[in-house]
C-alpha positions in Angstrom: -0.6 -15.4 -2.0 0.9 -17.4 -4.8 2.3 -15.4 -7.7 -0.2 -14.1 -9.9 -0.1 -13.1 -13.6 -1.5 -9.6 -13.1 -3.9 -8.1 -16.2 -4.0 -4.4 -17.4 -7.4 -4.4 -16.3 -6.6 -5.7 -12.3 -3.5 -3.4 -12.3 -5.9 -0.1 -13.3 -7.8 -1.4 -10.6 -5.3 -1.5 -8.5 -4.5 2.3 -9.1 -8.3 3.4 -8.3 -7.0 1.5 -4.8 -4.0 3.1 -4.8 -5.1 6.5 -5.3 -7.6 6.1 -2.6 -5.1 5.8 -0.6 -3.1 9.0 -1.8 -6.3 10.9 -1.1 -6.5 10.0 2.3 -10.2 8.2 1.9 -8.5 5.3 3.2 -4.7 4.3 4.3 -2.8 2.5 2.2 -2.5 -0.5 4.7 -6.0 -0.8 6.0 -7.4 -1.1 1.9 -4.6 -3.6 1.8 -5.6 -5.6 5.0 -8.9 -5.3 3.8 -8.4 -6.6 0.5 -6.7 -9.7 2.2 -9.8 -10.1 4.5 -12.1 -10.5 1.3 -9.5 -12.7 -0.5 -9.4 -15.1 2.7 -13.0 -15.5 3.0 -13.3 -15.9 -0.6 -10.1 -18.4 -0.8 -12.7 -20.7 2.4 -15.9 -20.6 0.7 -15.7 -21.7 -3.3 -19.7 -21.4 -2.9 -19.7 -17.5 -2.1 -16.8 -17.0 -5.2 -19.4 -19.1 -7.1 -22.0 -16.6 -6.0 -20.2 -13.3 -7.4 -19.1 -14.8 -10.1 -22.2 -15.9 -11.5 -24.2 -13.8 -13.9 -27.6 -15.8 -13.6 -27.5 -13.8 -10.6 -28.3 -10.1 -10.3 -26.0 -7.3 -9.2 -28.3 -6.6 -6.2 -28.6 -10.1 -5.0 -24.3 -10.5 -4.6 -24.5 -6.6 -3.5 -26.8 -7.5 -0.6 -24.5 -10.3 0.1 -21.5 -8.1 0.1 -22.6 -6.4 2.6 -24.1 -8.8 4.7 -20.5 -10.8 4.8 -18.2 -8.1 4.7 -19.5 -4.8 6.7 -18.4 -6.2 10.2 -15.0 -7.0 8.8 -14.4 -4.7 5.6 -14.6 -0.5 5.3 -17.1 0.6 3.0 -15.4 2.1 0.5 -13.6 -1.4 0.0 -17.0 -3.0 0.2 -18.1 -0.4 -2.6 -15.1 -0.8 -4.5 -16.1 -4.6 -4.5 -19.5 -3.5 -5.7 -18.0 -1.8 -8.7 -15.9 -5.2 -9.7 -19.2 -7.3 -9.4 -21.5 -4.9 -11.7 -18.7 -4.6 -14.5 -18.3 -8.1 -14.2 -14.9 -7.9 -13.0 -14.6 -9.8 -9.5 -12.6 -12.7 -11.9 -10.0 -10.0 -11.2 -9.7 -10.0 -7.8 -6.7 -12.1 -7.2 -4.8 -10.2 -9.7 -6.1 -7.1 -8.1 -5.1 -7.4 -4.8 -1.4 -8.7 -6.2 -1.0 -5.6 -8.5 -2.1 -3.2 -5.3 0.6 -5.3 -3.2 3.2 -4.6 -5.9 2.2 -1.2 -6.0 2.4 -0.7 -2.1 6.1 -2.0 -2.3 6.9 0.0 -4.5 5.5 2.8 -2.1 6.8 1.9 1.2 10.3 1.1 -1.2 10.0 -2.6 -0.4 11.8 -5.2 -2.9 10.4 -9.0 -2.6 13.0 -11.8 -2.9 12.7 -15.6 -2.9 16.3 -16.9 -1.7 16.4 -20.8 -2.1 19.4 -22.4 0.0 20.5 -25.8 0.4 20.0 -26.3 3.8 18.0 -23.9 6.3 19.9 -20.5 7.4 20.4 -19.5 10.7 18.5 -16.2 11.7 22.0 -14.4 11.3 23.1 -15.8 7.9 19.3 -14.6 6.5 20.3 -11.0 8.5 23.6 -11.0 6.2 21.7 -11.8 3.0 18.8 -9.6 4.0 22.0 -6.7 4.6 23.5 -7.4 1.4 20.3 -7.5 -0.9 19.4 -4.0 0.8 22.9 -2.5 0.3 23.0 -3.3 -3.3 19.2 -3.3 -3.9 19.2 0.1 -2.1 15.4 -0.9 -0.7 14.2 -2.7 2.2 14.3 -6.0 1.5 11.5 -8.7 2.3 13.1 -12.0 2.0 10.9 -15.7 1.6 13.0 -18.7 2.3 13.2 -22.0 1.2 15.6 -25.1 1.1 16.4 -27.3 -2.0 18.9 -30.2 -1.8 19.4 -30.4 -5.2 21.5 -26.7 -5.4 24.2 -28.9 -3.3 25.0 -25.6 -1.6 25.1 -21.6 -2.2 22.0 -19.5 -2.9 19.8 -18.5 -5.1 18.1 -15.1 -5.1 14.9 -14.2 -7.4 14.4 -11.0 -7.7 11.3 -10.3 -10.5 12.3 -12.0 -13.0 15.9 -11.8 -12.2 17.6 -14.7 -10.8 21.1 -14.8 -9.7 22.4 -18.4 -9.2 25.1 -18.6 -6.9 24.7 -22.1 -6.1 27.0 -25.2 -6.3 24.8 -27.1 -8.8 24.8 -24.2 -11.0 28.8 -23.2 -10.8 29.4 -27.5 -11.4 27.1 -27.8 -14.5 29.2 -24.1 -15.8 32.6 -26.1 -14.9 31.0 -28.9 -16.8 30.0 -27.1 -19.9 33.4 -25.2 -19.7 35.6 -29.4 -19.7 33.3 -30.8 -22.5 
């Protein structure tokens, strides 16, 4: 899922999940599996999105078709959470609501996100060094997307949040740059 600005209101939602999950109703990674379950049928069919999003149409029309697309697949306390979002006219929220609950299940499970951009693809054992590193300093267990941009010339950078350390070659020339002029 692309990054998401996350409202107050999807991140109380997310605790409601969350706290389902403390209470044993439902584990932590089956209401997150199902939550990605909804958000993949949803992201396939704009019409059914459409559908819940609609006011014109009543709460009992979008809750029968809640539960005719999502009982085979989805638990129903997840399909009755859903039910909640559609009748206080919150499904608009869902995207946000399923990043918020991933944020909050990382922060769980102590799990720390990174993007590290290199210039050139890593071998599996220079990602197991970075991944090594981030954990030692980060002290959490590190979950690492990767990508390749030409234009750092070489080096790394690591977003973390909304922290970025810049480590590349592009970065340290324009300093050395800045420093001459």
């Amino acid at each position: 899922m692309k990054n998401i600005q996350i409202s107050l209101t999807a991140k109380n939602y997310a605790d409601a999940l969350v706290k389902l999950g403390q209470d044993n109703i439902v584990s932590y990674d089956d209401i997150l599996n199902n939550l990605k379950i909804i958000h993949e049928i949803c992201s396939e069919s704009k019409d059914l999105t459409d559908v819940l999003e609609n006011p014109a149409i009543s709460d009992e029309t979008k809750f029968s078709i809640i539960d005719e697309i999502f009982t085979k697949y989805v638990n129903e306390k997840i399909r009755d959470f859903l039910k909640v979002l559609i009748e206080k006219k919150r499904f608009k929220e869902f995207e946000g609501i399923v990043a918020a609950y991933q944020e909050d299940l990382d922060k769980i499970n102590n799990i720390q996100r990174v993007e590290v951009v290199s210039a050139i693809e890593l071998d599996d054992n220079s990602k197991q060094k970075i991944i090594d590193k981030l954990q030692h300093r980060l002290q959490k267990n590190v979950i690492a997307q990767w990508q390749t941009d030409e234009e750092i010339i070489g080096g790394l950078v690591v977003k973390i949040n909304d922290d970025v350390i810049d480590s590349s070659l592009k970065n340290k020339l324009e300093n050395l740059s800045k420093n001459i002029i």
